[in-house]
C-alpha positions as CSV (number, residue, x, y, z in Angstrom):
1,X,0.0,0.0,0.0
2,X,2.8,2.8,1.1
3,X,3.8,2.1,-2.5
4,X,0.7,2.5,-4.5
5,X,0.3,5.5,-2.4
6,X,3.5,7.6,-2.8
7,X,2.8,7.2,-6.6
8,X,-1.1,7.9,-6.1
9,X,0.2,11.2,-4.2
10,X,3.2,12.0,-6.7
11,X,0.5,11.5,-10.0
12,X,-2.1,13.9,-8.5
13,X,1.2,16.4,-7.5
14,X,2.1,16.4,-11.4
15,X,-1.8,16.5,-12.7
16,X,-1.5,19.9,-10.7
17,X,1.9,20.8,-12.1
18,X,2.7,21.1,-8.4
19,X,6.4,20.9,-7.2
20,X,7.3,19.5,-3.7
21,X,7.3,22.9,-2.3
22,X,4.3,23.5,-3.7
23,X,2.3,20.2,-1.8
24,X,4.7,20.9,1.3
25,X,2.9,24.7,1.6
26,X,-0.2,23.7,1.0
27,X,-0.4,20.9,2.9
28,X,1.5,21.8,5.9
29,X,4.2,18.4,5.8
30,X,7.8,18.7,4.7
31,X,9.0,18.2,1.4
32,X,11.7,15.1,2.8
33,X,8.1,13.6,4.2
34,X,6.4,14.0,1.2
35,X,9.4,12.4,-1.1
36,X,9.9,9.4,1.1
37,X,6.3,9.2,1.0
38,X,6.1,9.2,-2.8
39,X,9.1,6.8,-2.6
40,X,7.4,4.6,-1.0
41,X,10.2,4.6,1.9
42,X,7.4,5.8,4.6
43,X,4.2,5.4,5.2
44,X,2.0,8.3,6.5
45,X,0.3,8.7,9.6
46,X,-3.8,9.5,9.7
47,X,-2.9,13.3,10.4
48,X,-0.3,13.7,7.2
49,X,-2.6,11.8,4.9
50,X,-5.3,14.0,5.9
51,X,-3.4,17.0,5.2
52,X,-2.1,15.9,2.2
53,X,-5.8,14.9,1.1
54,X,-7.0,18.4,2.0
55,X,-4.4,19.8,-0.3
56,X,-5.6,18.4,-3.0
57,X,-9.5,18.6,-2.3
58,X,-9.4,14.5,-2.2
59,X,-11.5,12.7,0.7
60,X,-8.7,10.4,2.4
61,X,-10.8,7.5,0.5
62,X,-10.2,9.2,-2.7
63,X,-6.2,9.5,-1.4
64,X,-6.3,5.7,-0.7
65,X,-7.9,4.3,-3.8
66,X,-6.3,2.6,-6.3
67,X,-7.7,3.2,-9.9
68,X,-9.7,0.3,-9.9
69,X,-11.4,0.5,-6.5
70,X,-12.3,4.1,-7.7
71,X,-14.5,2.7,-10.4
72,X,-16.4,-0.2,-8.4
73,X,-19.6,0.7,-6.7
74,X,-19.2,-3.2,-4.9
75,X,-17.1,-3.3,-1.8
76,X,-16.5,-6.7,-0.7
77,X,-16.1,-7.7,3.0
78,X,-12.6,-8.8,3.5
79,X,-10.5,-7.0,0.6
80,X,-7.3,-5.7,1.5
81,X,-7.8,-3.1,-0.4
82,X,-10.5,-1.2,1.5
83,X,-7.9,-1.3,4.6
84,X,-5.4,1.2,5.5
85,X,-3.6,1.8,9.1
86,X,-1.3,4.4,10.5
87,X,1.6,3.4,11.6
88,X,1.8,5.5,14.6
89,X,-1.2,5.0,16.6
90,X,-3.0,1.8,14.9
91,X,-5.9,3.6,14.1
92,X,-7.3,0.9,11.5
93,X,-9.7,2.4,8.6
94,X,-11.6,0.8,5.8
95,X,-13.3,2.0,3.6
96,X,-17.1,0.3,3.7
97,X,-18.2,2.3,0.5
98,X,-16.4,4.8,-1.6
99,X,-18.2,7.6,-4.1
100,X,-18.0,5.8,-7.8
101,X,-16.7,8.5,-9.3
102,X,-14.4,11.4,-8.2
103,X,-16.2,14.1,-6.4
104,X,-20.0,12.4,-6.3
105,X,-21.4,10.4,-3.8
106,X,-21.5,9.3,-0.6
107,X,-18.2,8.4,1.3
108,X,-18.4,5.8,4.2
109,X,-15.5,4.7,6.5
110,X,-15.1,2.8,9.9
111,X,-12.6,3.5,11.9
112,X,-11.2,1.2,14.9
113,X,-9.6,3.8,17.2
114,X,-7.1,1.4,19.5
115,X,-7.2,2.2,23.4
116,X,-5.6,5.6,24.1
117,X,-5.3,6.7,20.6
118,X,-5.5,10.6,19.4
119,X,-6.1,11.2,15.6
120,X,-5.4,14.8,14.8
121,X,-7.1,16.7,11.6
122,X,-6.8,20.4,10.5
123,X,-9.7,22.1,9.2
124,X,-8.1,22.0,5.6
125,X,-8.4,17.9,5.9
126,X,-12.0,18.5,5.7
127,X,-13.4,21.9,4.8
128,X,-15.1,21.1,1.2
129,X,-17.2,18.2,3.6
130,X,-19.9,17.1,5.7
131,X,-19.1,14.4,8.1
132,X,-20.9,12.6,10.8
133,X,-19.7,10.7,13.5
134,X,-21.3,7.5,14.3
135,X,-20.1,5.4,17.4
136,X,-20.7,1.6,16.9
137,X,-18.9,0.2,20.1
138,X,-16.8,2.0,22.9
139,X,-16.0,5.2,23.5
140,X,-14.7,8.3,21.9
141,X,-14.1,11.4,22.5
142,X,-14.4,13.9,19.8
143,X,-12.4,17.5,20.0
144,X,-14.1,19.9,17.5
145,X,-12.0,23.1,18.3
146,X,-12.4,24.4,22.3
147,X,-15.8,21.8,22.3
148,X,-15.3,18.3,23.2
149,X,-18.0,15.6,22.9
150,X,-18.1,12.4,24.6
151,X,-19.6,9.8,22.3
152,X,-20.4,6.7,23.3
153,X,-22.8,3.5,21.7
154,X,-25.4,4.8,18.8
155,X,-24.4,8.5,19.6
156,X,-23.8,10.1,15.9
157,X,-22.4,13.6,15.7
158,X,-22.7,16.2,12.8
159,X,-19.6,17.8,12.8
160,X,-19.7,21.5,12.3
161,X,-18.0,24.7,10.4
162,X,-14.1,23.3,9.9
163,X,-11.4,24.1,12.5
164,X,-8.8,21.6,14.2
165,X,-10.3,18.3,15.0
166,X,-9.4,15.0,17.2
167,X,-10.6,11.7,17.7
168,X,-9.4,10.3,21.1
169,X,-9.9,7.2,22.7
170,X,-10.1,7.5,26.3
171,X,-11.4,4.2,27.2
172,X,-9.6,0.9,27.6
173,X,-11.0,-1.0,25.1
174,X,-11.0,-0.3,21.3
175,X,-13.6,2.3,19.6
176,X,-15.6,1.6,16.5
177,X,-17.3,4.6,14.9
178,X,-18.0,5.0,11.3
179,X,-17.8,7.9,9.3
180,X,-20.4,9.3,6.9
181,X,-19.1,11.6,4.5
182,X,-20.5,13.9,1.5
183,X,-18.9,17.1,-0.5
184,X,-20.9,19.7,0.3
């Protein structure tokens, strides 16, 4: 996957005509992070792939496609290919069901949040978006700005107008939540 990502990231750079700087400024990571990235030498954590996804007005499940899970409207239980996890905190997504074409349609994503884990998002990550949060099993607690909401079981949150976000797992067992996301 780190791979097929670095050269996902480096082909939507060039469709841009964007140089490293250019990605590193607007996305807020270094250029050495983004090269070894697109080198495939390192793999990026939840908050630098939503960055870099936020640069380029992808959803993270547009980031993480390949080109042929970006056609498919099926999304078959067990493919590899729907999972993705960062290599700092574990936080394990996959991607349920993906828009069928770029830009249109519904995104949906669940997350399993290990015990203790903080997920960190800027604004930029998500600011073309609607997103609701929808806890399946545990706890989490979300960090919207200065506002923080405890979620537990069933709770579902409608996040609102962008600005730093975190998804923290304060509990001692893992968190399941999915994510419902649409362009706005």
């Amino acid at each position: 996957m780190t791979e097929g990502l670095g050269q996902k990231i480096r082909a939507e750079r060039d469709r841009r005509g964007w140089s490293l700087t250019d990605l590193a400024e607007r996305s807020a990571v270094s250029r050495a992070m983004i090269n070894r990235i697109e080198r495939g030498e390192s793999s990026p954590t939840a908050t630098v792939l939503g960055r870099l996804s936020g640069a380029f007005g992808l959803t993270m499940s547009e980031l993480l496609a390949a080109p042929a899970q970006a056609a498919t409207r099926l999304s078959r239980a067990g493919d590899p290919a729907r999972l993705w996890q960062d290599p700092e905190t574990g936080y394990l997504r996959e991607r349920i069901a993906a828009p069928a074409g770029e830009g249109r349609g519904l995104d949906i994503v669940r997350v399993t949040l290990p015990p203790g884990a903080r997920v960190d998002f800027p604004p930029e990550a998500y600011s073309f978006l609607m997103q609701s949060v929808w806890v399946l099993s545990g706890r989490l607690l979300f960090e919207e700005g200065e506002t923080r909401w405890p979620l537990g079981p069933d709770d579902c949150l409608t996040l609102g107008a962008p600005q730093r976000c975190a998804f923290v797992n304060p509990g001692r067992e893992a968190c399941v939540y999915a994510v419902v996301i649409a362009r706005v």
